[in-house]
C-alpha positions in Angstrom: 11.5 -0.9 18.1 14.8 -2.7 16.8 14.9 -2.4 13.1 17.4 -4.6 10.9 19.0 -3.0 7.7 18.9 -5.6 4.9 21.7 -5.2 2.6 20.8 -3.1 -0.5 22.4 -2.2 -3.8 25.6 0.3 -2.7 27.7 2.4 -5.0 30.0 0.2 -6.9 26.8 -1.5 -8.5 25.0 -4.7 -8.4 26.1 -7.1 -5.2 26.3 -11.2 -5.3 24.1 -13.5 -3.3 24.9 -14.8 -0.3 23.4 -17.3 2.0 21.4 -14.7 4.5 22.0 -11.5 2.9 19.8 -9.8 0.7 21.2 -8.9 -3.0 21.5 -8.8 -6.4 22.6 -11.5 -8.5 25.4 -10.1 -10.6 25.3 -9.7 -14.6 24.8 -13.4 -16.4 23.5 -14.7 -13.3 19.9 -16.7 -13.6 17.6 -17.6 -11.1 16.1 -21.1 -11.7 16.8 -23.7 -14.5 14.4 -21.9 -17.3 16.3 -19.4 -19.6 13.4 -18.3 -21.9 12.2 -14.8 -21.2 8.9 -14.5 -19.2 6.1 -13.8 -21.4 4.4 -10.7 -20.6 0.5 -10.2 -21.5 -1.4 -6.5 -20.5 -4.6 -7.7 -18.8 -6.0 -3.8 -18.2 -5.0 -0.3 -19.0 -7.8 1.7 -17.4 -5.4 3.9 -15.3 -2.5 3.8 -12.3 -2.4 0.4 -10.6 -1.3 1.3 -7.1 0.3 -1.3 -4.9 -2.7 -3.0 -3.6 -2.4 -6.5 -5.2 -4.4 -9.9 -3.9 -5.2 -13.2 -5.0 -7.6 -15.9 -4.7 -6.6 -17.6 -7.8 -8.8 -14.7 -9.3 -6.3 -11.1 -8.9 -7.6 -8.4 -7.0 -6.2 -4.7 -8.1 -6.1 -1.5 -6.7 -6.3 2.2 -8.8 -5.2 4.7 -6.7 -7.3 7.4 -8.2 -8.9 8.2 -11.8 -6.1 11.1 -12.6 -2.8 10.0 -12.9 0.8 12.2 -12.1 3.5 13.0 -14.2 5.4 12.0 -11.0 4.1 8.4 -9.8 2.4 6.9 -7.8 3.9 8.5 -4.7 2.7 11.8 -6.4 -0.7 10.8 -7.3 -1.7 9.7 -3.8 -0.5 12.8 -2.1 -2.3 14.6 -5.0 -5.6 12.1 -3.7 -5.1 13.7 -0.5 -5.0 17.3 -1.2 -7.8 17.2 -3.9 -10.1 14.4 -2.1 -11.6 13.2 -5.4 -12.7 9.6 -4.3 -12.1 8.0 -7.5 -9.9 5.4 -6.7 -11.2 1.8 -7.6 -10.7 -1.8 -7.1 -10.9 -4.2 -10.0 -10.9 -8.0 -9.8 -9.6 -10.1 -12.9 -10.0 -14.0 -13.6 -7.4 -15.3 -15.6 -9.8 -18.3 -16.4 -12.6 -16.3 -17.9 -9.8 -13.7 -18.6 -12.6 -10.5 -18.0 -12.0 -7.5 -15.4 -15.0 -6.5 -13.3 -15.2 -3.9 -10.7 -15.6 -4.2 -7.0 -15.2 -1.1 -5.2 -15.4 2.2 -6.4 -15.5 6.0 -4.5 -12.2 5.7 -2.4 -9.7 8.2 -1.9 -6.7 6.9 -3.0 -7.1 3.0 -3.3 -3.3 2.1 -1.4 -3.3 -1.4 -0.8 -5.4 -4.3 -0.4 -5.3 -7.9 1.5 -7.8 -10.9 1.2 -8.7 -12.6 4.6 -7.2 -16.1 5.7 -10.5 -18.0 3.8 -9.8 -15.6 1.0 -13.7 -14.1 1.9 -12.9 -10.9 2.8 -11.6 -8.2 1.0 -9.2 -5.2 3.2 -9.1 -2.3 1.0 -6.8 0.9 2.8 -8.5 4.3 1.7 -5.6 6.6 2.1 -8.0 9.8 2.5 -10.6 8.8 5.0 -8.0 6.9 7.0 -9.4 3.6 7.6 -9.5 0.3 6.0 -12.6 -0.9 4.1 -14.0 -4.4 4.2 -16.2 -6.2 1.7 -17.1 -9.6 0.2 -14.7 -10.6 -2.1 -17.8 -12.2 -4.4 -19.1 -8.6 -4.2 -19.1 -6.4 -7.4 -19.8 -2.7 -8.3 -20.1 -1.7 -4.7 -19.2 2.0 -3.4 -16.9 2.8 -0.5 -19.4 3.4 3.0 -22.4 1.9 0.9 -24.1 -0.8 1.0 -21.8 -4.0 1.5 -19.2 -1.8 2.5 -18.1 -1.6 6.4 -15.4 0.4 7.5 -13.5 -2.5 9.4 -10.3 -0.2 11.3 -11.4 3.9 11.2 -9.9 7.1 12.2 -5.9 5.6 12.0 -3.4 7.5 13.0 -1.7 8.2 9.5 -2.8 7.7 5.9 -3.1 3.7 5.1 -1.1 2.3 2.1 -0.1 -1.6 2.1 -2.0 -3.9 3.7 -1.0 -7.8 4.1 -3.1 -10.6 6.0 -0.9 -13.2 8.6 -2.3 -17.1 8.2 -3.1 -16.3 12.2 -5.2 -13.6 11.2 -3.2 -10.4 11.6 -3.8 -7.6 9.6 -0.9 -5.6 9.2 -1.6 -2.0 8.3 1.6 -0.1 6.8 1.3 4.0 6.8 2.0 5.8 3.6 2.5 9.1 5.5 1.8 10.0 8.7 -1.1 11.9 10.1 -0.3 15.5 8.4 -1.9 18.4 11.2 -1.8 20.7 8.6 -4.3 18.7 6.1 -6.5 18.2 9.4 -7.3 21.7 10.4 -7.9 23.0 6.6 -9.5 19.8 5.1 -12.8 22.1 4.9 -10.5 24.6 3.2 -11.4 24.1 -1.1 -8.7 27.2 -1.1 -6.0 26.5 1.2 -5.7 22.5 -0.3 -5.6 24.1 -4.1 -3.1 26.4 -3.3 -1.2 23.6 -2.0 -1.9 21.3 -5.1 -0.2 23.8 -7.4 2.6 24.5 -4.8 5.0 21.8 -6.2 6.0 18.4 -5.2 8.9 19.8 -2.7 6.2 21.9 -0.7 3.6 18.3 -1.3 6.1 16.3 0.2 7.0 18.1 3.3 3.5 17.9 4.0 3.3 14.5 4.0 6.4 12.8 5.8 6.9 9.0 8.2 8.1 10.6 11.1 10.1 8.6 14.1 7.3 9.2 16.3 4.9 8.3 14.7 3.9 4.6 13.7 4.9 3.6 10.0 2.5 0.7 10.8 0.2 -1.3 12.8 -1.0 -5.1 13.5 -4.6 -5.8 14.8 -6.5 -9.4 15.1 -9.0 -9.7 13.0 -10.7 -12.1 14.7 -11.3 -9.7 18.2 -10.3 -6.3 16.8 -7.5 -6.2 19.5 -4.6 -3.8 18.2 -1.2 -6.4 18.9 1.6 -4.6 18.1 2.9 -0.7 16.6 6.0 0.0 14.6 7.5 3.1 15.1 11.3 4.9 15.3 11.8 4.7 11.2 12.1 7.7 9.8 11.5 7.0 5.8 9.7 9.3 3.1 7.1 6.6 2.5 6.2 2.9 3.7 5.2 1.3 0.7 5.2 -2.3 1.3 4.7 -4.8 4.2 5.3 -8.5 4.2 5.1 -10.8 7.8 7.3 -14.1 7.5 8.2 -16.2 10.4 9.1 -13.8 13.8 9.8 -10.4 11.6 7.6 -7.9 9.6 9.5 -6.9 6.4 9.0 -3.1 5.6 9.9 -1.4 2.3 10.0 1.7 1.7 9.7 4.0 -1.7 13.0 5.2 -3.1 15.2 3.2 -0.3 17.8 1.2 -1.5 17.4 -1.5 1.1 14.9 -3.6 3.0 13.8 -3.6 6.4 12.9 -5.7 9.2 11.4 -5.4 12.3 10.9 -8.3 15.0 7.4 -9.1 16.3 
């Protein structure tokens, strides 16, 4: 896999655009011809939004899990793994009728979502059964392997974050962490995972690591099911974000100061 390094923020502070590079505008700069300030409104405040975002016009939302982390998101999720609560959630908000309702509930650690082509079809990555959920995106109040709910892509080779839906049909499937060995042989073990939850973030985060062997993501049709295409050789502490344009797959990944591209 050939990755490109996008060009990030280095040490001397904020860098200029330039035609084909990726930056920051430097201080005064504005982007488009409208100098008021955006207006911000809070829509919900039921608990930690995790990067799962989709629209329809109506906004789809993902909560990674009912107990937050003094630490983040990054912290909460590995904390989803270790404890297994299932209490992440899905929420959908109209902006016309401006209510909230929920769609999915019972998932451990709520990661990422993506609507289908025809907007139909809602892809929701549970980070702790490792597989990606699919349900009607009319549905409401639904529970994760109930009723309405089909587990679309199971048993993945690492813990699913963000997810994002090609106009061709592609799901691309990004991998918070891979696939720890160490969760896997004492999931049954109530003691082993608690002593592990009070252990720290340090001893949390070596558990959970994107290693250069292992895929940081994945593409499958989802029109046949046919897996097209794995990502693998970047070594990062988490892949948080995955965007297709054009011939490359753009990857980000959390605390990186730069953005990455692979072709495809």
């Amino acid at each position: 896999m050939q990755w490109q390094r996008g060009e990030g923020r280095g040490k001397g502070g904020e860098r200029p655009c330039a035609p084909g590079r990726w930056g920051h505008p430097p201080p005064g700069w504005r982007i488009g011809s409208n100098p008021a300030p955006p207006q911000w409104e809070k829509v919900w405040g039921g608990g930690r939004v995790g990067s799962g975002l989709a629209a329809s016009p109506k906004v789809y939302f993902a909560v990674a899990a009912a107990a937050g982390a003094e630490n983040g998101l990054e912290s909460a999720l590995r904390t989803e793994l270790l404890a297994h609560t299932a209490t992440g959630c899905v929420y959908v908000y109209d902006p016309a009728a401006r209510t909230v309702e929920k769609v999915l509930g019972g998932v451990a650690g709520a990661a990422g979502l993506a609507l289908s082509p025809d907007g139909s079809t809602l892809y929701v990555s549970d980070l702790g059964s490792r597989c990606i959920w699919a349900v009607d995106a009319a549905a409401r109040e639904l529970t994760a392997g109930g009723r309405g709910c089909t587990a679309a892509f199971a048993g993945l080779p690492g813990y699913p974050g963000a997810l994002a839906v090609d106009t061709d049909g592609t799901l691309y499937i990004s991998y918070r962490w891979a696939r720890s060995g160490w969760l896997e042989k004492n999931a049954d073990s109530t003691l082993l995972r608690g002593i592990a939850l009070r252990a720290g973030q340090n001893t949390q985060e070596r558990l959970f690591r994107c290693t250069a062997d292992a895929p940081c993501a994945e593409a499958v049709s989802l029109a046949t099911g046919a897996w097209e295409q794995t990502f693998t050789g970047l070594v990062q502490d988490s892949c948080a974000a995955v965007c297709p344009v054009e011939s490359k797959v753009y990857f980000g990944a959390a605390g990186a100061d730069s953005l990455l591209a692979a072709n495809r």
